[in-house]
RODO-2510 file (C-alpha; in nm, 4 decimals, decimal comma):
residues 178
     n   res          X          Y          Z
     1     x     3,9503    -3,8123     0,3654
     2     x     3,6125    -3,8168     0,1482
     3     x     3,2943    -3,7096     0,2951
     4     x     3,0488    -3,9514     0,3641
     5     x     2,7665    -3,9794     0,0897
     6     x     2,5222    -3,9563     0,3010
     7     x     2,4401    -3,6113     0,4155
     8     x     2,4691    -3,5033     0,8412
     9     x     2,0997    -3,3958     0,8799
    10     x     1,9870    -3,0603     0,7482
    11     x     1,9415    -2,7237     0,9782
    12     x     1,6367    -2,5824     1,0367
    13     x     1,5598    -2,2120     0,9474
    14     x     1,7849    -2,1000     1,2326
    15     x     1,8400    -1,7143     1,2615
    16     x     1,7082    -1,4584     1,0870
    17     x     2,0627    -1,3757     0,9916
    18     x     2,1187    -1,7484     0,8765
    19     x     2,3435    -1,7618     0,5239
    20     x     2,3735    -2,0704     0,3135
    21     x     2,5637    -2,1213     0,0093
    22     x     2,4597    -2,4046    -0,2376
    23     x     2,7121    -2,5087    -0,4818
    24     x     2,7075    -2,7595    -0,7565
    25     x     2,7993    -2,8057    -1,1190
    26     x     2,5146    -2,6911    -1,4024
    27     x     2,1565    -2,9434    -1,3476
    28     x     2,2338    -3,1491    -1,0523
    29     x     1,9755    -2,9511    -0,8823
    30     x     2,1185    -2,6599    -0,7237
    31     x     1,8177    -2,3859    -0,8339
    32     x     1,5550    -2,6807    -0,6998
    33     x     1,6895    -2,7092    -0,4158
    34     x     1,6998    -2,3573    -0,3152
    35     x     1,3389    -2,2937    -0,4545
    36     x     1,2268    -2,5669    -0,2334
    37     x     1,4075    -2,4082     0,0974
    38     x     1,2122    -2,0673     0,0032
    39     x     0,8899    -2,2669    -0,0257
    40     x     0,9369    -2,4436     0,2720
    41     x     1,0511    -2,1034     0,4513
    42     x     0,9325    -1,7757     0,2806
    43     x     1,1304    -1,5717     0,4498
    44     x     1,4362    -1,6672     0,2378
    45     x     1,6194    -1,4412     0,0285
    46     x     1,7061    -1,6239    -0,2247
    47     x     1,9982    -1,5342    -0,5081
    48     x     2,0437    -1,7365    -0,7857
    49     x     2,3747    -1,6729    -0,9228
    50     x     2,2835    -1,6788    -1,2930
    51     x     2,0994    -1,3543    -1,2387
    52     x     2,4249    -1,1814    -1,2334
    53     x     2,7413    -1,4332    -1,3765
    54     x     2,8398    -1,1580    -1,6337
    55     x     2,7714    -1,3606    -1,9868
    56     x     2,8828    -1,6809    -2,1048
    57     x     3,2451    -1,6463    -1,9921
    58     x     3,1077    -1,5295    -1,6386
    59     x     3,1315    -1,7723    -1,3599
    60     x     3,4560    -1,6489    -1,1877
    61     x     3,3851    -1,2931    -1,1873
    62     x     3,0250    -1,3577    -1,0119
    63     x     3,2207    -1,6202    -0,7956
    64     x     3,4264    -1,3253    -0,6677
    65     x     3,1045    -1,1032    -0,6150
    66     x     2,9324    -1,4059    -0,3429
    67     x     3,1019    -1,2709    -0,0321
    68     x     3,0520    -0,8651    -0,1320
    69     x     2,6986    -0,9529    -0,1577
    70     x     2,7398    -1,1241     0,2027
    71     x     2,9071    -0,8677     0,3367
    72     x     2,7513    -0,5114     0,1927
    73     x     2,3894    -0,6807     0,1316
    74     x     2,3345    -0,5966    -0,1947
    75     x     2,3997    -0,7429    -0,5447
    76     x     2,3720    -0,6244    -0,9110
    77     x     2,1753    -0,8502    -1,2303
    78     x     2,3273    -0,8728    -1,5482
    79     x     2,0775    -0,7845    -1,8205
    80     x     2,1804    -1,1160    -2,0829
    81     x     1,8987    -0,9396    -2,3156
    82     x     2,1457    -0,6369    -2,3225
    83     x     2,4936    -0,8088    -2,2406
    84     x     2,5339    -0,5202    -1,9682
    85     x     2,5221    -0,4504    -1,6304
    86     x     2,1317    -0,4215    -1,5139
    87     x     1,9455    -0,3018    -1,1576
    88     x     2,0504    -0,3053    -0,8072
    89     x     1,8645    -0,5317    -0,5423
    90     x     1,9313    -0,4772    -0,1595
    91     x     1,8892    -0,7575     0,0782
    92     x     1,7616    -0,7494     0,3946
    93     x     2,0001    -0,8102     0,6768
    94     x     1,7926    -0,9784     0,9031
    95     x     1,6654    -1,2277     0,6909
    96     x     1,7995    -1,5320     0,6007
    97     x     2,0401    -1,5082     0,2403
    98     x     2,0680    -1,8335     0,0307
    99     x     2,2803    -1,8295    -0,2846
   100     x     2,2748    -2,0997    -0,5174
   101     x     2,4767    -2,1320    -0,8201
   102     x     2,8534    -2,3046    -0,9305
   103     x     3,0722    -2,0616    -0,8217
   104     x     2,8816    -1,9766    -0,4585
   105     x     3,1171    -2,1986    -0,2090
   106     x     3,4825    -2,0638    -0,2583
   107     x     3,7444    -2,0718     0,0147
   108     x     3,6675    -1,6573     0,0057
   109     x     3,2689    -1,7082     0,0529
   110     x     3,2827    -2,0408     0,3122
   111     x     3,3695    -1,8381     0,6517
   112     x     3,1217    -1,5913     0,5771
   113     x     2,8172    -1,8605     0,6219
   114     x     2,6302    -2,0292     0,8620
   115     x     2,5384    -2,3843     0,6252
   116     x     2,6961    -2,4527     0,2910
   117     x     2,5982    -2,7424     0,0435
   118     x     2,7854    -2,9177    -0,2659
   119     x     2,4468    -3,0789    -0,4894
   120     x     2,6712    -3,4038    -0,6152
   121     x     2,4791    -3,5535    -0,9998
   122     x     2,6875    -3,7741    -1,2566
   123     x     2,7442    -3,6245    -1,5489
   124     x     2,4972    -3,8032    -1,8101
   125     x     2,2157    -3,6821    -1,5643
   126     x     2,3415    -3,2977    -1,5121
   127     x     2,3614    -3,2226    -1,9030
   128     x     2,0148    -3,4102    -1,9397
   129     x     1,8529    -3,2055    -1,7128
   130     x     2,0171    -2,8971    -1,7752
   131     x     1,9317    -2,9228    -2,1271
   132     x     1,6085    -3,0476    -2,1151
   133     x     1,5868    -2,7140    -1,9069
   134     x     1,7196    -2,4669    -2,1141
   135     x     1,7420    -2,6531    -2,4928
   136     x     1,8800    -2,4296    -2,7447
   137     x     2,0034    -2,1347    -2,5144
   138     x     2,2469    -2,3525    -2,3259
   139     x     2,3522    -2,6156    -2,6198
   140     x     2,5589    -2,4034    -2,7766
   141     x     2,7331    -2,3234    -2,4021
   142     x     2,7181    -2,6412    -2,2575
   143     x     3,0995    -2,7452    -2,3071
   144     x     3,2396    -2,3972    -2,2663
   145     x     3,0457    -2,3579    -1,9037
   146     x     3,1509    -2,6961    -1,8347
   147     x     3,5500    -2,5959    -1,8601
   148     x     3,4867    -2,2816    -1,6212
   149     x     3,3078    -2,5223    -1,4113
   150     x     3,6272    -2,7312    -1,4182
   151     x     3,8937    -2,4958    -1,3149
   152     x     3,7104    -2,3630    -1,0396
   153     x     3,6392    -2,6716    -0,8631
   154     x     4,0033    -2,7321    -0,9249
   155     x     4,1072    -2,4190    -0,7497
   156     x     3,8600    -2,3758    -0,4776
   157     x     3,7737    -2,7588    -0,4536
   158     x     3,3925    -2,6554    -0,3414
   159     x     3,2606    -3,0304    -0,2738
   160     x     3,5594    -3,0750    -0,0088
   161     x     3,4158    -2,7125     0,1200
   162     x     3,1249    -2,7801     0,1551
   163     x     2,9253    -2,9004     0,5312
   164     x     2,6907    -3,1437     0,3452
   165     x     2,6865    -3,3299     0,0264
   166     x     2,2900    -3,3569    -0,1346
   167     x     2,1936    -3,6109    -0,3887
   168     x     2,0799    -3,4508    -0,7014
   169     x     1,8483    -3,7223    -0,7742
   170     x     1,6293    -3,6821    -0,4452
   171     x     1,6647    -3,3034    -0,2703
   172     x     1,3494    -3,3290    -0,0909
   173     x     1,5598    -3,5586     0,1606
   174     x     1,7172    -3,2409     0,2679
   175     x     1,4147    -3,1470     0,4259
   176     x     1,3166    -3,5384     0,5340
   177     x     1,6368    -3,4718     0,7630
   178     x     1,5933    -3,1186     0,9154
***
């Protein structure tokens, strides 16, 4: 059965040991929203998972990393300068951890958190934005990304994971709700 397009309302900061995965396919607003949920509570850790998808060709293997870094706290960049592995970052265990990125909400990931999101944009709108965003760095990706993007939400079928289902054309009604 589909979920309902309109979202159930949105938590507020619970815990300090609240997790949240936010999930969504490349520009339908996944990195806004969870800059907004820092803003609106600073004491968010917040991981963006293209600080550490491993190149171009990268979004399973840092799909496969999200519950490690829930688990043992801590989660390494890659350096796309240097095409390598770069620094370390520790997170603090009793704050609340918010990952954002297409790959976060995997049947591996879900039980490990307390709130999970899919951001839900048509198509036309995503590759605007995205490349309005990034221009000539992403162009040349766009399509290849797009077919990762594709065969994991056909294996791990993230929307129909997901508790709650945010318009990419409005996230500030996430916080309307909460």
């Amino acid at each position: 059965m589909p979920k309902p397009s309109v979202p159930e309302p949105s938590p507020a900061l619970p815990s300090p040991r609240w997790r949240c995965l936010i999930d969504g396919r490349s520009g339908s607003g996944k990195t806004e929203l969870g800059r907004a949920m820092a803003a609106e509570w600073p004491e968010i850790q917040l991981i963006k998972l293209d600080d550490f998808y491993p190149g171009w060709d990268g979004l399973d293997a840092a799909s496969a990393l999200v519950p490690r870094i829930l688990t043992q706290l801590q989660w390494q960049e890659w350096n796309w300068a240097t095409d390598s592995p770069g620094g370390w970052h520790q997170l603090d265990g009793n704050r609340p951890i918010v990952i954002e990125g297409i790959g976060a909400l995997s049947r591996a990931s879900q039980p490990l958190v307390d709130h999970s999101i899919w951001v839900d944009l048509d198509d036309a709108s995503r590759k605007k934005r995205a490349l309005d965003r990034d221009g000539d760095t992403y162009a040349p990706h766009w399509e290849r990304w797009a077919r990762q993007e594709e065969r994991f939400m056909a294996r791990e079928n993230p929307r129909e994971l997901a508790a709650e289902i945010v318009d990419g054309t409005d996230i500030s009604h996430w916080f309307k709700l909460s």
